[in-house]
N, CA and C of each residue as an Amber inpcrd file, in Angstrom:
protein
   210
 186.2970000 183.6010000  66.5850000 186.9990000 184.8520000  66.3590000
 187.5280000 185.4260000  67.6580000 186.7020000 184.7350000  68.6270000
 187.2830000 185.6250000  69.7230000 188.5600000 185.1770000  70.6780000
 188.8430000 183.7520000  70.5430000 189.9080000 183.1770000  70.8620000
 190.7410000 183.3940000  70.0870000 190.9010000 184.2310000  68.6670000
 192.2840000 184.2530000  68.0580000 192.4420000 185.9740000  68.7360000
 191.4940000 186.9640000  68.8150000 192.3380000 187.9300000  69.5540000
 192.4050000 187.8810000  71.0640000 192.0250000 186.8990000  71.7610000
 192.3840000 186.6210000  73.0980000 194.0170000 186.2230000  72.6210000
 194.0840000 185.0100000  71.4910000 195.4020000 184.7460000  71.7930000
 196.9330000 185.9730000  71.0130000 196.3540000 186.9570000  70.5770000
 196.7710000 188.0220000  69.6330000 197.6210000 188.8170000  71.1090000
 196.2560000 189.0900000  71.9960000 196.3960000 189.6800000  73.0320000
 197.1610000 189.0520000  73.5650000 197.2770000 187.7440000  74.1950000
 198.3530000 187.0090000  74.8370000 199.7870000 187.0630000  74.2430000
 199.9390000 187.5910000  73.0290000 200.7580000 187.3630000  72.3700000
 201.3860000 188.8690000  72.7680000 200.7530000 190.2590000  72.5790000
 201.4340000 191.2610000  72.7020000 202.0030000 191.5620000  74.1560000
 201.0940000 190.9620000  75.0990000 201.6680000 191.3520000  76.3770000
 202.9470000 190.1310000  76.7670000 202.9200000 189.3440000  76.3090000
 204.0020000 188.4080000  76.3780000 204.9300000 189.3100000  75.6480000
 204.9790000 189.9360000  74.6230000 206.3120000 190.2870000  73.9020000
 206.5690000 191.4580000  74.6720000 206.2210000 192.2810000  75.7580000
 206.9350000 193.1740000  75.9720000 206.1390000 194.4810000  76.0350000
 205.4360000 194.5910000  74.9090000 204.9010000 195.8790000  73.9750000
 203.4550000 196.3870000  75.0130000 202.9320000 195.6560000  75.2430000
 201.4030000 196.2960000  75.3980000 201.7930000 197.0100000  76.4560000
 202.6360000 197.0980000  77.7840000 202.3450000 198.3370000  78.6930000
 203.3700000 199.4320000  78.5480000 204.0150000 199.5300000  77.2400000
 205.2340000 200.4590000  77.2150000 204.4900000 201.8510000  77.0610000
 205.2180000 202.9500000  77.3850000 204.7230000 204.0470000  77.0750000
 205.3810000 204.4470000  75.7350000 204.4540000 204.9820000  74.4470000
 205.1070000 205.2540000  73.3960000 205.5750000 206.6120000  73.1070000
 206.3440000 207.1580000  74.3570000 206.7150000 208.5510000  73.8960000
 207.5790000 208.8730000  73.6980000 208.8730000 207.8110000  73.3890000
 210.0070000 207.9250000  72.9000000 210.1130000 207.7040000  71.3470000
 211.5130000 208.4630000  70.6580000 211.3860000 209.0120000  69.2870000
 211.4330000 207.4830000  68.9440000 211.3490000 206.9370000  67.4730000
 211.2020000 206.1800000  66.9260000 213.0450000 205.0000000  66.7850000
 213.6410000 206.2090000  66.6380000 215.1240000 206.3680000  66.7060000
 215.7880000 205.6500000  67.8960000 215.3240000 206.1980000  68.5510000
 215.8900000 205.8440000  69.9140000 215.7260000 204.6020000  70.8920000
 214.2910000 203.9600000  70.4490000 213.8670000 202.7290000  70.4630000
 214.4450000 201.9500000  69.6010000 214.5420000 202.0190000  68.3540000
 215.4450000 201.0070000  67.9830000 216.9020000 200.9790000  67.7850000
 217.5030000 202.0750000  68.5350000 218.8570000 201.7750000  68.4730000
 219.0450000 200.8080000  70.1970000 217.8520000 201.5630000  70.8490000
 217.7710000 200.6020000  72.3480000 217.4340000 199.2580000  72.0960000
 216.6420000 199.0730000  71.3150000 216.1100000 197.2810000  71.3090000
 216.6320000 196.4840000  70.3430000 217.2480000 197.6030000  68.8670000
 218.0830000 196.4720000  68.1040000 219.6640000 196.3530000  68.3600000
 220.0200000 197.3480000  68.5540000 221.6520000 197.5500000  68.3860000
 222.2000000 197.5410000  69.6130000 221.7510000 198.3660000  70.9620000
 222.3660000 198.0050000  72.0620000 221.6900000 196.8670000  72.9370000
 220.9290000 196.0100000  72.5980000 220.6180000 195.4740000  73.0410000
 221.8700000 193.9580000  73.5450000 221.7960000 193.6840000  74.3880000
 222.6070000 192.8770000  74.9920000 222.8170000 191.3670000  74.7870000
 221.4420000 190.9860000  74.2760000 221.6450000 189.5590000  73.5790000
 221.7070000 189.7670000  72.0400000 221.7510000 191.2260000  71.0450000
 222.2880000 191.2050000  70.2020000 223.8420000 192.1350000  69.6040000
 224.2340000 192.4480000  70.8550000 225.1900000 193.1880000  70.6420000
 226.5330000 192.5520000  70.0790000 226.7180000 191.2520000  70.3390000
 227.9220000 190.5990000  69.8360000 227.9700000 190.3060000  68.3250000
 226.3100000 189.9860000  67.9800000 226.6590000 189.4250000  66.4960000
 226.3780000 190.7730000  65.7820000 226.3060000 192.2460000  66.4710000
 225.9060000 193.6730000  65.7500000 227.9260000 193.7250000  65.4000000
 228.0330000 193.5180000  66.5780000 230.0950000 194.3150000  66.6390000
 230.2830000 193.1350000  65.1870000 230.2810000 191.5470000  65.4400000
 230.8310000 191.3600000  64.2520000 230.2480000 191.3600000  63.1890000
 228.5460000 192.0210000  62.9200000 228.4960000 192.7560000  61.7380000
 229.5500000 193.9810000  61.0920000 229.4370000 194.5390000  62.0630000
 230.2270000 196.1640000  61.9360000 231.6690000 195.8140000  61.4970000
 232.4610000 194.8590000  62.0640000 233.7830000 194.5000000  62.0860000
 233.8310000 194.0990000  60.4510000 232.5710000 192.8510000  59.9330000
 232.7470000 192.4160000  58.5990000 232.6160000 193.7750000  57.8490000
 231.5810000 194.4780000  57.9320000 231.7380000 195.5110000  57.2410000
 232.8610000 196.6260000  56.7010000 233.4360000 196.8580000  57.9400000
 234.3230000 197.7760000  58.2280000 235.5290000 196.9960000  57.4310000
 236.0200000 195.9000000  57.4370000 237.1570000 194.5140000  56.8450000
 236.7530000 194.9170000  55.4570000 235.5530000 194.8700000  55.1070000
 235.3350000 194.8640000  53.1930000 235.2690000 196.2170000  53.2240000
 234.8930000 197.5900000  53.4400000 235.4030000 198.8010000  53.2650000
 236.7230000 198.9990000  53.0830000 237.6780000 198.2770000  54.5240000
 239.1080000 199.0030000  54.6070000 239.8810000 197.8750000  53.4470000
 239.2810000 197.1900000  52.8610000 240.0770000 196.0260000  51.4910000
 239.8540000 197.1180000  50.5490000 238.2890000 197.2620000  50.4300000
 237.7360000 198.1910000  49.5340000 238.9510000 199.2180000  48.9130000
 238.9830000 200.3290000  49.8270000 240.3880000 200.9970000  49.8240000
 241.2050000 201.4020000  50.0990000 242.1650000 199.6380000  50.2740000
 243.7210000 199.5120000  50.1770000 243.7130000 198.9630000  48.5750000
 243.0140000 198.3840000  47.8750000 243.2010000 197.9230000  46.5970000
 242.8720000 199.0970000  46.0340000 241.7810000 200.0800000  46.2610000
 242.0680000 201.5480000  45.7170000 243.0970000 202.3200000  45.3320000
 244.0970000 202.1560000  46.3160000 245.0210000 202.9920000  46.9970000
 246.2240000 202.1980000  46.3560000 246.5400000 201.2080000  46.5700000
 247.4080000 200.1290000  46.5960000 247.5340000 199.2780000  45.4090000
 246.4500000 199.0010000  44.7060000 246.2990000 198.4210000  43.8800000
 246.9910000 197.8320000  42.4230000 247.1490000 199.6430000  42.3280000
 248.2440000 199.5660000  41.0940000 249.7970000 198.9810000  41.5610000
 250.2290000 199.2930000  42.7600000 251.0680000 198.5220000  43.0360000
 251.2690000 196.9200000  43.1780000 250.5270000 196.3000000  43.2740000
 250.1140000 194.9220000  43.3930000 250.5290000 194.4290000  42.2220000
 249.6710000 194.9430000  41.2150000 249.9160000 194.1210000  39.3830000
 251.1910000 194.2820000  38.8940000 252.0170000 195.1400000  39.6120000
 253.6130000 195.5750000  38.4470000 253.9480000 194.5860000  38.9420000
Protein backbone atom coordinates (compact mmCIF):
# COMPACT_ATOMS: atom_id res chain seq x y z
CA UNK A 1 0.00 0.00 0.00
CA UNK A 2 2.65 2.15 0.57
CA UNK A 3 4.41 2.12 -2.76
CA UNK A 4 1.15 2.94 -4.61
CA UNK A 5 0.91 6.36 -2.61
CA UNK A 6 4.64 6.91 -2.86
CA UNK A 7 3.92 6.47 -6.55
CA UNK A 8 0.42 8.71 -6.35
CA UNK A 9 2.80 11.21 -4.76
CA UNK A 10 5.33 10.96 -7.55
CA UNK A 11 2.68 11.39 -9.74
CA UNK A 12 1.23 14.80 -8.32
CA UNK A 13 4.46 16.55 -8.01
CA UNK A 14 5.44 15.51 -11.48
CA UNK A 15 2.14 17.04 -12.83
CA UNK A 16 2.69 20.40 -11.65
CA UNK A 17 -0.01 20.56 -8.80
CA UNK A 18 1.50 19.71 -5.42
CA UNK A 19 3.47 23.12 -4.78
CA UNK A 20 0.89 25.54 -6.37
CA UNK A 21 -0.71 27.92 -4.15
CA UNK A 22 -4.57 27.46 -4.34
CA UNK A 23 -5.72 30.96 -3.99
CA UNK A 24 -6.73 31.73 -7.25
CA UNK A 25 -10.60 31.70 -8.34
CA UNK A 26 -11.48 28.48 -9.90
CA UNK A 27 -12.23 30.50 -13.19
CA UNK A 28 -9.22 31.86 -13.70
CA UNK A 29 -7.15 28.73 -13.47
CA UNK A 30 -8.83 27.18 -16.00
CA UNK A 31 -9.12 29.69 -18.47
CA UNK A 32 -5.02 29.91 -17.64
CA UNK A 33 -4.33 26.13 -18.02
CA UNK A 34 -7.09 25.16 -20.52
CA UNK A 35 -7.73 27.89 -22.99
CA UNK A 36 -4.71 30.15 -22.91
CA UNK A 37 -2.54 27.79 -22.56
CA UNK A 38 0.08 27.67 -25.32
CA UNK A 39 0.35 24.09 -26.35
CA UNK A 40 -3.46 24.22 -26.50
CA UNK A 41 -4.26 27.36 -27.93
CA UNK A 42 -4.20 26.45 -31.67
CA UNK A 43 -6.54 23.51 -31.60
CA UNK A 44 -8.93 26.00 -28.91
CA UNK A 45 -8.91 28.98 -32.06
CA UNK A 46 -9.87 26.11 -34.48
CA UNK A 47 -12.45 24.91 -32.10
CA UNK A 48 -13.93 28.43 -31.84
CA UNK A 49 -13.51 29.04 -35.70
CA UNK A 50 -15.62 25.47 -36.30
CA UNK A 51 -18.04 26.71 -34.05
CA UNK A 52 -18.43 30.13 -35.00
CA UNK A 53 -18.61 28.52 -39.24
CA UNK A 54 -21.82 26.31 -37.97
CA UNK A 55 -23.44 29.34 -36.04
CA UNK A 56 -22.77 31.93 -38.93
CA UNK A 57 -24.40 28.86 -41.65
CA UNK A 58 -26.80 28.47 -38.81
CA UNK A 59 -28.06 32.04 -39.63
CA UNK A 60 -27.50 32.76 -43.19
CA UNK A 61 -29.97 29.78 -43.99
CA UNK A 62 -32.17 31.55 -41.31
CA UNK A 63 -31.99 34.67 -42.95
CA UNK A 64 -31.41 33.56 -46.48
CA UNK A 65 -32.98 30.56 -46.74
CA UNK A 66 -36.20 31.21 -48.18
CA UNK A 67 -34.35 32.68 -50.87
CA UNK A 68 -32.38 29.65 -51.82
CA UNK A 69 -35.60 27.24 -52.56
CA UNK A 70 -37.50 29.80 -55.11
Amino acid sequence: MKSGKRNMDKFIAASGHANKKDDSWAITRFFSEEIFNPQKLGANIGVLYGVSAFAGAVYFLERYGEMLVQ
